[in-house]
C-alpha positions in Angstrom: 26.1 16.2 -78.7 26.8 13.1 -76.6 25.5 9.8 -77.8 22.4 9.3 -75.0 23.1 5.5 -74.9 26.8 5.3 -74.4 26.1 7.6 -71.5 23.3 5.4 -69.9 25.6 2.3 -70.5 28.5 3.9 -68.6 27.0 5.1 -65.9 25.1 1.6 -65.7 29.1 -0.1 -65.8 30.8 2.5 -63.8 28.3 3.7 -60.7 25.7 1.1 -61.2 23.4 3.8 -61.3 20.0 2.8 -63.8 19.7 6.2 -64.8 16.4 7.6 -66.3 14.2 11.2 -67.5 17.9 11.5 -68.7 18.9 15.0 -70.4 22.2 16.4 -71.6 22.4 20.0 -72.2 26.0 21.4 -73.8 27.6 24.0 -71.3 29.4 27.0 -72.8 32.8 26.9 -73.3 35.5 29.8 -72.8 38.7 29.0 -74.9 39.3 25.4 -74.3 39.5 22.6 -76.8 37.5 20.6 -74.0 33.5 20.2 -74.1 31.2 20.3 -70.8 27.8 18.9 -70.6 25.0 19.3 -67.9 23.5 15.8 -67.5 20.5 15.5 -65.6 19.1 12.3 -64.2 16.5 10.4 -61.8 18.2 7.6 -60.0 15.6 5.4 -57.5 13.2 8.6 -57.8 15.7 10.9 -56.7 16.5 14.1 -59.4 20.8 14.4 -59.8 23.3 16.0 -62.3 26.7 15.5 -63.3 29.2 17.4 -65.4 30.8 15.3 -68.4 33.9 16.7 -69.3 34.7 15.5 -73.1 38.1 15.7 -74.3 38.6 16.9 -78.1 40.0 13.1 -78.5 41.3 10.6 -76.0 45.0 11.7 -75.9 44.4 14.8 -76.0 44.1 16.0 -72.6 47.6 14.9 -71.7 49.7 18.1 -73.7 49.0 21.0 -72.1 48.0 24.1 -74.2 50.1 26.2 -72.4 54.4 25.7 -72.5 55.8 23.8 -69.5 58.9 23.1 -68.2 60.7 19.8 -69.1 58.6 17.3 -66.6 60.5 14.9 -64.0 58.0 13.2 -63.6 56.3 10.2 -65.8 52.4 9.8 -65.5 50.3 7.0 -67.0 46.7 9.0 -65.9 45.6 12.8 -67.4 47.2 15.5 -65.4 43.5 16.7 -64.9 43.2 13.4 -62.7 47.0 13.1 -61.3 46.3 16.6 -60.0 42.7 16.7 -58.9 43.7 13.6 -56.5 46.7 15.5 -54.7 44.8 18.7 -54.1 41.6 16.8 -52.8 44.0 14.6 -50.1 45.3 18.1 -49.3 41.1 19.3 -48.4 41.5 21.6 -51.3 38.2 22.2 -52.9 38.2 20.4 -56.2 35.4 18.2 -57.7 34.8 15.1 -56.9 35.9 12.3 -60.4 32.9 9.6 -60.2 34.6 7.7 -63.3 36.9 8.6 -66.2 36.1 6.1 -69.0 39.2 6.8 -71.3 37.9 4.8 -74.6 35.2 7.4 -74.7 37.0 10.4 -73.8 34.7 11.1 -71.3 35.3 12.4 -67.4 31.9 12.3 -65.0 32.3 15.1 -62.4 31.1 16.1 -59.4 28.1 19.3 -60.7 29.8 23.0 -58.7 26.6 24.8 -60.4 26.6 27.3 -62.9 28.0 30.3 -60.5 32.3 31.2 -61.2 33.5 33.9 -58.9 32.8 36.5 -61.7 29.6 35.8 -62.4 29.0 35.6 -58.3 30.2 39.1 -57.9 28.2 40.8 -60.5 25.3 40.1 -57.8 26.9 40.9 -54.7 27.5 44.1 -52.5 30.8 44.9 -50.6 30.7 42.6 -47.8 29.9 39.4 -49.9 32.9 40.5 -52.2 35.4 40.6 -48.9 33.9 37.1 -47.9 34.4 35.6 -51.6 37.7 36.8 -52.1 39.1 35.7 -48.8 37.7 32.6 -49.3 39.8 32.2 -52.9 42.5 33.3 -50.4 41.9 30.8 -48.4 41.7 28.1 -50.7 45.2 29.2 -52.2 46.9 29.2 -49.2 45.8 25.1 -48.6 47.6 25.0 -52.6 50.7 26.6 -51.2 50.4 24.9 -47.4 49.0 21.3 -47.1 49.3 20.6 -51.0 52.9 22.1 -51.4 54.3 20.3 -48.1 52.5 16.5 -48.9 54.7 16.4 -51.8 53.9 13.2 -53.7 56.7 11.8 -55.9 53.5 10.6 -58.3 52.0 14.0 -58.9 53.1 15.4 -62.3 53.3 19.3 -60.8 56.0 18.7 -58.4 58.2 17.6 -61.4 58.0 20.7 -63.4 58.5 24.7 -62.5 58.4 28.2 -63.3 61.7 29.0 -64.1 63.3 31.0 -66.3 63.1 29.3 -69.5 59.5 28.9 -68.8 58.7 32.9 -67.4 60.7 33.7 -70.5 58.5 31.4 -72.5 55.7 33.6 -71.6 57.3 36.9 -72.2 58.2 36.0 -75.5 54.5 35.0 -76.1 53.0 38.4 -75.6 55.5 39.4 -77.9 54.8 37.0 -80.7 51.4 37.4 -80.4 50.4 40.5 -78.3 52.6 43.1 -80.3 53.3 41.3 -83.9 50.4 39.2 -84.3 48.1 41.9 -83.1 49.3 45.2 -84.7 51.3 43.7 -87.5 54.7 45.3 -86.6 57.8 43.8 -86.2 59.9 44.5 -83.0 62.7 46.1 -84.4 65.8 43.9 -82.9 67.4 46.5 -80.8 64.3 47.3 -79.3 64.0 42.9 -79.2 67.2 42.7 -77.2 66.6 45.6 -74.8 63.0 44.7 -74.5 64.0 40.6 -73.3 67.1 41.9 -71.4 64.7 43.6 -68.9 62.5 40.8 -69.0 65.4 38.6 -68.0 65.8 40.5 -65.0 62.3 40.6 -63.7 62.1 36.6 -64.0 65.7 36.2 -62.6 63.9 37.7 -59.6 61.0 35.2 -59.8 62.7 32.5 -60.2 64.7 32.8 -57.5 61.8 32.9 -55.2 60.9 29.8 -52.9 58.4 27.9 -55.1 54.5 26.1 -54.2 52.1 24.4 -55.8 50.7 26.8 -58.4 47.6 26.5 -59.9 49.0 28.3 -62.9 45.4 30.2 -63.9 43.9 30.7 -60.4 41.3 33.9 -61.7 37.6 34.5 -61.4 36.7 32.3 -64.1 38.3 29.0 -62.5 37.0 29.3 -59.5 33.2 28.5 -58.5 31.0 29.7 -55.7 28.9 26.4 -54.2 27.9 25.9 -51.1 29.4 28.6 -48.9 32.6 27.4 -50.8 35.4 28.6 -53.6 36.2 25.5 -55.6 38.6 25.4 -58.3 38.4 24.2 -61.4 41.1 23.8 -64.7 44.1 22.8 -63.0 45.7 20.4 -65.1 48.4 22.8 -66.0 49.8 22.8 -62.5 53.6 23.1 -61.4 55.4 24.4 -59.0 56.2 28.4 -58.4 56.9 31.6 -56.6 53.9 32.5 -54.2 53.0 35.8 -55.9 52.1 33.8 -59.2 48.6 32.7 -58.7 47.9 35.2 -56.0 48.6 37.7 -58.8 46.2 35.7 -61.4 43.4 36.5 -58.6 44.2 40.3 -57.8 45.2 41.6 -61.0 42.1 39.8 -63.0 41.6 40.2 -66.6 37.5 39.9 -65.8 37.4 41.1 -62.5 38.6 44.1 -62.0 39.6 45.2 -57.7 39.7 48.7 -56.9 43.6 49.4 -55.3 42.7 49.8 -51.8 40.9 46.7 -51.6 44.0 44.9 -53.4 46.3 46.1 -50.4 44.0 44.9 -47.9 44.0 41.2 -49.8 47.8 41.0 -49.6 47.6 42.2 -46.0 44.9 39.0 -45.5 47.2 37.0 -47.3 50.3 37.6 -45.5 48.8 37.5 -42.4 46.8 34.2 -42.9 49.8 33.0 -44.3 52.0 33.0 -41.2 48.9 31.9 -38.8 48.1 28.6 -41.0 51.9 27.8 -41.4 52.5 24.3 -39.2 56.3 25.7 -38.9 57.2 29.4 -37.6 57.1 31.8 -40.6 58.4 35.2 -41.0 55.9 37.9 -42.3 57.9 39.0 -45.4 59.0 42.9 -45.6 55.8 44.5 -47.2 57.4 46.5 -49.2 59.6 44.0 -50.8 56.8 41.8 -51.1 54.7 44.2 -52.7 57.5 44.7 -55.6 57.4 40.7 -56.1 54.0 41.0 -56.0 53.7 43.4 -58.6 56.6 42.8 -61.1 54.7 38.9 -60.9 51.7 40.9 -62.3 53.4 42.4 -65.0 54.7 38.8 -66.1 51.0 37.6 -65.6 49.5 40.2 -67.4 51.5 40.2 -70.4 51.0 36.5 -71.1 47.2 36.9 -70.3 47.4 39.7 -73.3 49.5 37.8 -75.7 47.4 34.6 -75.1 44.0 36.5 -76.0 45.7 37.4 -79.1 46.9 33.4 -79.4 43.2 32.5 -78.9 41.9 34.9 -81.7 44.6 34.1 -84.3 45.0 30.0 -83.9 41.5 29.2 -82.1 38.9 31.7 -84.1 38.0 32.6 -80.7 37.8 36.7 -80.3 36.0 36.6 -77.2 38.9 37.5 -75.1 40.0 40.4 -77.2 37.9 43.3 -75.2 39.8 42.4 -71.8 43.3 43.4 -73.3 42.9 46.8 -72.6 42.5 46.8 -68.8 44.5 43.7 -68.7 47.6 45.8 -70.0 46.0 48.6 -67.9 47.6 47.1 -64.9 51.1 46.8 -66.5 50.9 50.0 -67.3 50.4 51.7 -63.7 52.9 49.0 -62.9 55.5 50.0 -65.0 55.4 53.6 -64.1 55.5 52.3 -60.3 59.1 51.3 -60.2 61.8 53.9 -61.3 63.9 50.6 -62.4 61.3 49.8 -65.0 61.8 53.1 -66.7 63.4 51.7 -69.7 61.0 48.6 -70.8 58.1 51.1 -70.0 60.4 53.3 -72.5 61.1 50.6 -75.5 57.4 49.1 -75.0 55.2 52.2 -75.3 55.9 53.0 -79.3 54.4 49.2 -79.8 51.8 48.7 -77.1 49.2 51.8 -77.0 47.5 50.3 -74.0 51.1 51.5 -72.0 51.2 54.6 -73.1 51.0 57.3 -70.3 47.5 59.0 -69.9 47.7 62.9 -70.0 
């Protein structure tokens, strides 16, 4: 738990805020190594709260957990920060950083309630779930818009990328840890070559796509509901990418499942929203071809997401992601059998992944 004092002296220092009835309650954690805290506090007889993000220790927070690309860009702040400030001048809805005291470890943020999109749509019927989801729409289109044109030489995420390496990187994960680490069977190195020479394909195709500001986890459980609003939260990891990326992360959701008609009509949203915000004249892609980018981006997605549960369990001791591997490869499966071209990884995959095994 936080030390009460060194929180009273900092905000004293940093907002000038003589803060008292103060409380700090811990806020539960999913699978980063970063702790969250609720603090409440009466300033001049007024009741507010903050968030206090605490790093695992003061470095920390500048290596990413997940691989990136090699960066172009130096920083001398936490990505959390050099990001957060690009994507608010772009209107994006991130919270607001009162201070960052970096002796301490210790970032005061803006309090987005208790409600993530997940939890949101548990509670809501069908019309609220239209409204939520084209606002996350909306909110990632001001990521690939405003926030992928202001291009600022200083922001870490226009100096990395997805490609190839990097969407290889990812592959490679889910089999490292979503076949071998899970089941405890080695890929056999044929079935290793064939196996990454299809992958190769599918993220020559990605990579070759125009690339935007990508969130790089933009799902259910990083986004908020507050005030009429989607906000978005965990966005250090940010880089630049093909479109279908993080609109993929949101569609294809490991903890929200969308039923398929209702994932048409989002890409429908999307593309149309997408030409009508654009400040310069933009051609509405081929659906079709889109909707191939679309979904070969979710079988990349998905098989990382699987492969880093996995990860999570084996090196973190945190098994709490385990149960959504099965719908999570539940999409690559339906994917796979989609496209006549994926016939042979569908084909060298099955006898080590049950999950993508055809249903009688």
């Amino acid at each position: 738990m936080l030390n009460r004092e060194t929180v009273l002296t900092l905000l004293k220092t940093n907002l000038a805020v003589a803060a008292s009835n103060v409380a700090i309650s811990a806020l539960k954690g999913d699978a980063s190594n970063r702790s969250y805290y609720r603090l409440h506090y009466t300033n001049e007889n007024r009741p507010a709260t903050m968030i206090i993000m605490e790093l695992a220790e003061p470095e920390a927070f500048k290596k990413s957990e997940e691989a990136v690309s090699a960066a172009t860009i130096t920083i001398n702040e936490l990505p959390y920060i050099n990001i957060l400030n690009h994507l608010a001048k772009s209107d994006v809805a991130v919270p607001k950083l009162y201070f960052h005291d970096p002796a301490a470890g210790l970032l005061f943020l803006e309090d987005l309630g208790d409600r993530t999109l997940e939890i949101e749509l548990k509670d809501c019927d069908e019309a609220a779930l239209q409204r939520y989801y084209r606002l996350a729409v909306d909110e990632l289109l001001k990521i690939q818009g405003p926030a992928t044109r202001n291009r600022n030489r200083n922001c870490i995420a226009f100096g990395r990328s997805f490609d190839v390496p990097l969407l290889m990187w990812e592959f490679d994960h889910f089999l490292e840890y979503g076949i071998e680490a899970l089941t405890g069977v080695s890929i056999k190195p044929a079935d290793r070559e064939t196996i990454r020479g299809e992958f190769l394909k599918i993220c020559e195709t990605l990579a070759a796509e125009p690339k935007v500001f990508t969130h790089r986890d933009y799902h259910s459980r990083n986004l908020m509901v507050h005030r009429n609003r989607v906000w978005l939260l965990d966005f250090q990891d940010a880089l630049l990418g093909p479109c279908v990326y993080d609109l993929a992360s949101l569609l294809k959701d490991s903890y929200t499942v969308l039923q398929e008609p209702f994932v048409d009509e989002l890409i429908d949203y999307y593309l149309e929203r997408r030409a009508a915000v654009s400040d310069v004249e933009t051609k509405k892609p081929d659906r079709t071809v889109f909707r191939r980018l679309f979904d070969f981006m979710s079988i990349q997605r998905n098989l990382k997401a699987a492969g880093r549960f996995v990860y999570i369990d084996v090196v973190k001791k945190k098994s709490h992601l385990l149960p959504f591997i099965p719908q999570t490869l539940g999409y690559v499966r339906r994917n796979l059998n989609r496209y006549d071209e994926l016939n042979k990884l569908r084909d060298v995959l099955e006898p080590y992944v049950e999950e993508l095994r055809s249903t009688p």
